[in-house]
TORMAR-674855 format. One record per residue (C-alpha): x, y, z; residue in three letters. Coordinates in steps of 0.05 Angstrom, whole numbers, plus 5000, padded with zeros to 4 digits. Example, Ala and Ser with C-alpha at 12.3 -4.5 7.8 and 13.67 -1.06 7.14 Angstrom:
2
<node c1="5246" c2="4910" c3="5156" rest="ala"/>
<node c1="5273" c2="4979" c3="5143" rest="ser"/>
This chain:
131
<node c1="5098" c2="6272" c3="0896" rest="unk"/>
<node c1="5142" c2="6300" c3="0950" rest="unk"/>
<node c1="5173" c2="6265" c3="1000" rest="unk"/>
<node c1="5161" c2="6278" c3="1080" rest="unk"/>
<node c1="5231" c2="6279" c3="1111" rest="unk"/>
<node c1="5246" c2="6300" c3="1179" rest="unk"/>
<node c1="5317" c2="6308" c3="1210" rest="unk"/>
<node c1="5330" c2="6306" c3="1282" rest="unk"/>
<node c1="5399" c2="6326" c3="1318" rest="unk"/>
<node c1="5434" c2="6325" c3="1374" rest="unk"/>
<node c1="5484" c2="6386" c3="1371" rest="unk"/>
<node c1="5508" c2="6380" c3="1446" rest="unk"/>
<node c1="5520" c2="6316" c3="1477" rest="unk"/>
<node c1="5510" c2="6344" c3="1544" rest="unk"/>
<node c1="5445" c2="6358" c3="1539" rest="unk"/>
<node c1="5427" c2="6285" c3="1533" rest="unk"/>
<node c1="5439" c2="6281" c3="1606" rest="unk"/>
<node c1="5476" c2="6214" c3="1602" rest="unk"/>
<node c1="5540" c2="6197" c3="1640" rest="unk"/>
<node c1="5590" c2="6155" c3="1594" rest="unk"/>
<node c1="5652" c2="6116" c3="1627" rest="unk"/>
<node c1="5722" c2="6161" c3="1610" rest="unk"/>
<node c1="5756" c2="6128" c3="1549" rest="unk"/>
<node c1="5813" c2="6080" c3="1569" rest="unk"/>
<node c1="5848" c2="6024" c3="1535" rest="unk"/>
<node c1="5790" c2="5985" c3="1553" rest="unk"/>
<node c1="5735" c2="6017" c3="1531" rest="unk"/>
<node c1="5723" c2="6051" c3="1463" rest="unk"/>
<node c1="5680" c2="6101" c3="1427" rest="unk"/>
<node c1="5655" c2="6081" c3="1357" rest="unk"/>
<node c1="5646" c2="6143" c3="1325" rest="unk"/>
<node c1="5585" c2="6158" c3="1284" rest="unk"/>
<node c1="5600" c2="6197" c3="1227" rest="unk"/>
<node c1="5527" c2="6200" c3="1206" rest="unk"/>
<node c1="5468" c2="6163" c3="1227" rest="unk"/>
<node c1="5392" c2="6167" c3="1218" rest="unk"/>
<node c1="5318" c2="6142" c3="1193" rest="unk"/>
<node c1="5293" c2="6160" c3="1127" rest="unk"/>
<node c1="5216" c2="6145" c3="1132" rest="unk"/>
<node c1="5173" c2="6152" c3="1065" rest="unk"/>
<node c1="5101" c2="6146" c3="1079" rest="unk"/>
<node c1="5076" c2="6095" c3="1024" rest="unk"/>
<node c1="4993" c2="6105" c3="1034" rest="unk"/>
<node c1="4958" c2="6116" c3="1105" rest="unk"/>
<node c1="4974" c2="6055" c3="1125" rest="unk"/>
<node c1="5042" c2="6035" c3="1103" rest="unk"/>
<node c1="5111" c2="6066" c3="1114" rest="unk"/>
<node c1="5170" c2="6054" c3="1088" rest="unk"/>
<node c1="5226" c2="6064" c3="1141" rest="unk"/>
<node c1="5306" c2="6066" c3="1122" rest="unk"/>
<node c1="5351" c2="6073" c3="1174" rest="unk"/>
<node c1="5427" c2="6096" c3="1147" rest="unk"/>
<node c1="5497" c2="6091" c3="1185" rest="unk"/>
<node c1="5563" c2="6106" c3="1170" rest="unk"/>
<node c1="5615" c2="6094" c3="1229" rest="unk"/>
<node c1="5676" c2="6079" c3="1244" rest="unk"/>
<node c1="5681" c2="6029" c3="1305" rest="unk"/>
<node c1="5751" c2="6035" c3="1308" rest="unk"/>
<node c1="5767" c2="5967" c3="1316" rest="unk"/>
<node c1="5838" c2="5959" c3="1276" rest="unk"/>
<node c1="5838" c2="5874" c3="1285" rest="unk"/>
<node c1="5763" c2="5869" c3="1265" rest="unk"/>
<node c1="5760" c2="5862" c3="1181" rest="unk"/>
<node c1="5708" c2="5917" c3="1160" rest="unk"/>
<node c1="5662" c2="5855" c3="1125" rest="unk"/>
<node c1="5654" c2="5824" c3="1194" rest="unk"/>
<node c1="5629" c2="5903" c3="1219" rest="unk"/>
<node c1="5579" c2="5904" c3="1158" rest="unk"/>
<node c1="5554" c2="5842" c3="1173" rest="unk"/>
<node c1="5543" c2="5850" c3="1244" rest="unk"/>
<node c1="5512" c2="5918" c3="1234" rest="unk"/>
<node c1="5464" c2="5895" c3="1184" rest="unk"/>
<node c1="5437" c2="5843" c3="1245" rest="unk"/>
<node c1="5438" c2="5899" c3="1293" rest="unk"/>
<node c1="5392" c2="5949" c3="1247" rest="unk"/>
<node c1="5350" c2="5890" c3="1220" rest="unk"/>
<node c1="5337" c2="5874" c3="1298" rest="unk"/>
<node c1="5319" c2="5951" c3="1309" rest="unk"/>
<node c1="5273" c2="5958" c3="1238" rest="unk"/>
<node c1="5231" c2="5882" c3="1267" rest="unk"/>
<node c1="5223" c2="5924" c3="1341" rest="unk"/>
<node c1="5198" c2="5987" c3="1298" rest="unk"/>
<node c1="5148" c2="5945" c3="1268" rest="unk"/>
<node c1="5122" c2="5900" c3="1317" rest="unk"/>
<node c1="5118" c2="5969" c3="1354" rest="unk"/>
<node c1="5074" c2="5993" c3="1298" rest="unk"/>
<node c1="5027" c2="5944" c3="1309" rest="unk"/>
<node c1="4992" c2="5951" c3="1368" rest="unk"/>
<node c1="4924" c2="5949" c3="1409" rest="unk"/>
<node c1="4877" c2="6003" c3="1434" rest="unk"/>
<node c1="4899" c2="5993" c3="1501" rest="unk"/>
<node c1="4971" c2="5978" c3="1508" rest="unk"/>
<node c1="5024" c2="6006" c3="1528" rest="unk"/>
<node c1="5046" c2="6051" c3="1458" rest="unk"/>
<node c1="4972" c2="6073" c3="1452" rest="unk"/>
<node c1="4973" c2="6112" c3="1526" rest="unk"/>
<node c1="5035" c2="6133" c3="1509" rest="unk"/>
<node c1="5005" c2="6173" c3="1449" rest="unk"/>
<node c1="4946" c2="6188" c3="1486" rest="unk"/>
<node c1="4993" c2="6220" c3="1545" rest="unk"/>
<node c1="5028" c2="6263" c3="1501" rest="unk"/>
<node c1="4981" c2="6298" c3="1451" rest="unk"/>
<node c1="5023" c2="6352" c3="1433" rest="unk"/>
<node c1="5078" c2="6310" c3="1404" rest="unk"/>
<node c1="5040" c2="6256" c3="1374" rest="unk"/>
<node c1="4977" c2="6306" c3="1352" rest="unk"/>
<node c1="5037" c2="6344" c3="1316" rest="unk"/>
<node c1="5054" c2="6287" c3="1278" rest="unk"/>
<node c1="4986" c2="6265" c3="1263" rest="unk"/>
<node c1="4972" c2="6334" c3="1237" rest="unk"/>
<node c1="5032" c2="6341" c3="1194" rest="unk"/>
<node c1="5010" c2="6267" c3="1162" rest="unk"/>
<node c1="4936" c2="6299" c3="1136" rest="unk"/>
<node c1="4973" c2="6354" c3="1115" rest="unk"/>
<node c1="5025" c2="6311" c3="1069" rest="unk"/>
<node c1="4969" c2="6269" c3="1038" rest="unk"/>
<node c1="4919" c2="6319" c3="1032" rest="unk"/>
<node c1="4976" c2="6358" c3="0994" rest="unk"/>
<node c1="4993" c2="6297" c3="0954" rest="unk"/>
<node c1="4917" c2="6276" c3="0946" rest="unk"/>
<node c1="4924" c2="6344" c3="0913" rest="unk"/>
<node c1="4982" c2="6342" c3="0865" rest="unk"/>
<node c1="4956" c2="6271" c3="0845" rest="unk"/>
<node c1="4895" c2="6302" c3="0819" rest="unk"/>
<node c1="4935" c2="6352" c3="0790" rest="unk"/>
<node c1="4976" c2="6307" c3="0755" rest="unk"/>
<node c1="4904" c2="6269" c3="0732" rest="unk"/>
<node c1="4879" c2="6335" c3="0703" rest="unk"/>
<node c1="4934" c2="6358" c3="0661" rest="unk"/>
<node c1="4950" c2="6288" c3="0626" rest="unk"/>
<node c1="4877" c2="6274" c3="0613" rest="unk"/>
């Protein structure tokens, strides 16, 4: 079955409306060479969610193990808040969210039937021609 990838970008900085401090001695820019979520729908209610990095945070004294290391914390910190944000109630906070923004969330929702009915589809498929 096929895989339901999305990729979002951000091709102009400035249009995230966000004001940064100039870059002195003091303060430095990591650079993200690329970045993003992978997220592989499993059934309807699991998915699998891979986030991938690659930057440099130009840190010359700091050895590169010690920037693996600390980065795996970081993204295993941001995959638990994913999940535990995955798991809510009727009436908290994430579900009027989605119920305050119907176009986004409806989109997604809409584009999910549409990826397993295709794959309910090519499964049977797959049933009929090896049986």
């Amino acid at each position: 079955p096929r895989e339901f990838i999305r990729s979002l970008t951000a091709e102009n900085w400035e249009a995230l409306d966000a004001t940064f401090p100039p870059e002195t001695d003091e303060i430095v820019r990591a650079i993200i060479h690329m970045g993003g979520f992978l997220i592989k729908p499993v059934s309807r209610d699991v998915t699998e969610v891979h986030y991938m990095l690659n930057l440099d945070p130009r840190l010359a004294y700091v050895p590169y193990y010690l920037v693996n290391m600390f980065t795996g914390q970081f993204i295993h910190t941001i995959l638990e808040s994913l999940r535990k944000a995955a798991e809510f109630d009727d009436d908290s906070e994430y579900a009027r969210r989605i119920e305050s923004n119907k176009a986004v969330y409806g989109y997604i929702q809409e584009q999910s039937e549409i990826y397993w009915k295709t794959r309910e589809l090519e499964e049977n498929e797959e049933k009929q021609t090896t049986a």
